[in-house]
N, C-alpha and C positions, 0 to 999 in steps of 0.2 A: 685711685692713683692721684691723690692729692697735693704730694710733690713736685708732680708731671706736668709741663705745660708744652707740647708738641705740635706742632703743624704738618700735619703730614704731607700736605701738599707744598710744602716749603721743601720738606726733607727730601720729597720725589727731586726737586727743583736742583737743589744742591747736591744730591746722590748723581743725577743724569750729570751736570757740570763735569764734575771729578771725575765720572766715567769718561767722558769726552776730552780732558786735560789728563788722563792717565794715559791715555791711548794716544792722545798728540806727542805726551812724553815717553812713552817707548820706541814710539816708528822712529819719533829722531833722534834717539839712542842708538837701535839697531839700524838705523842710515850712517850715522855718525861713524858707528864701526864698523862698517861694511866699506864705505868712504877712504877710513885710514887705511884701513889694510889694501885697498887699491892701489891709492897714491904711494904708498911703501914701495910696492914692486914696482908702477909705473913713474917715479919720479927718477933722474939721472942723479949719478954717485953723488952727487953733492949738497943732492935735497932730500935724499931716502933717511935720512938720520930723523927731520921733523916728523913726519908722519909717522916713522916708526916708535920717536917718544911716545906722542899722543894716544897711539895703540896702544903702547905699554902701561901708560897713565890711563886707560879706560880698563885695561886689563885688571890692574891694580885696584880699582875704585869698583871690583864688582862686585864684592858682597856687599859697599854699601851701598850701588844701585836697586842690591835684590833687597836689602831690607829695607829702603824707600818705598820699593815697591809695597811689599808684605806692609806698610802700614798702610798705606793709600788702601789697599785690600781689606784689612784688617779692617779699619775705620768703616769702611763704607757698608760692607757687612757687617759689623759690628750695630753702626746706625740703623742701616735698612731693619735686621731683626728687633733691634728696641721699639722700633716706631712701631713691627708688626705687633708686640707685647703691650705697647700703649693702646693701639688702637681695638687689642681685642679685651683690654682692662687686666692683662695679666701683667703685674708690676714686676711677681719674680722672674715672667721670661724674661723683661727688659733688664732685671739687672745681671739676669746670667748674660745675655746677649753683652751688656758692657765688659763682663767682666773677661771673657770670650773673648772680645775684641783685642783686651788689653793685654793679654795672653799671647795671642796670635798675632800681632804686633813684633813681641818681642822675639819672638819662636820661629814664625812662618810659619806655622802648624796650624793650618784653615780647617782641619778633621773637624770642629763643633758645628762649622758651616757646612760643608760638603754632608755632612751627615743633616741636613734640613733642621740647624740649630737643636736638637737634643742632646741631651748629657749621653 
């Protein structure tokens, strides 16, 4: 694997990160609208309209939060299996694992992972 220059214990380092930044960015997604839709019913006639936009504007904005997500996912998996193909000298599982990645990115179709990266 000559083209391959990987640290694995970097990629651990950077794979935990993004798991812990993915996670801080959902809770306060699903705070955030759980939040609105409170303040919607508990705000008096004259402030229920704010709240209610901003639900509607999260409402709106959710399939590009779910493919935010599917990339964070996509990548990280995507990474994690390359590095296992690096580390075990298998060059082709790393590049199916990229190309898997890039796939599942675009798709939200995690099947290559969930399946323990096999075709």
């Amino acid at each position: 694997m000559s083209g391959w220059s990987i640290d694995p214990s970097g990629v651990q380092s950077v794979l935990a990160s993004v798991e812990t930044a993915a996670t801080e960015l959902r809770t306060a997604l699903d705070s955030a609208s759980t939040s609105f839709a409170e303040l919607a019913t508990g705000a008096g006639p004259n402030m229920a309209d704010v709240p209610a936009a901003i639900q509607a504007l999260m409402e709106s904005e959710q399939g590009r939060l779910t493919a935010i997500g599917n990339r964070i996912t996509a990548g990280s998996l995507g990474a994690s299996t390359a590095t296992i193909g690096y580390i075990q000298g298998d060059e082709e599982m790393a590049v199916t694992a990229q190309t898997a990645a890039s796939h599942a990115a675009s798709s939200g179709d995690l099947s290559f992972f969930n399946a323990g990266g096999t075709p």
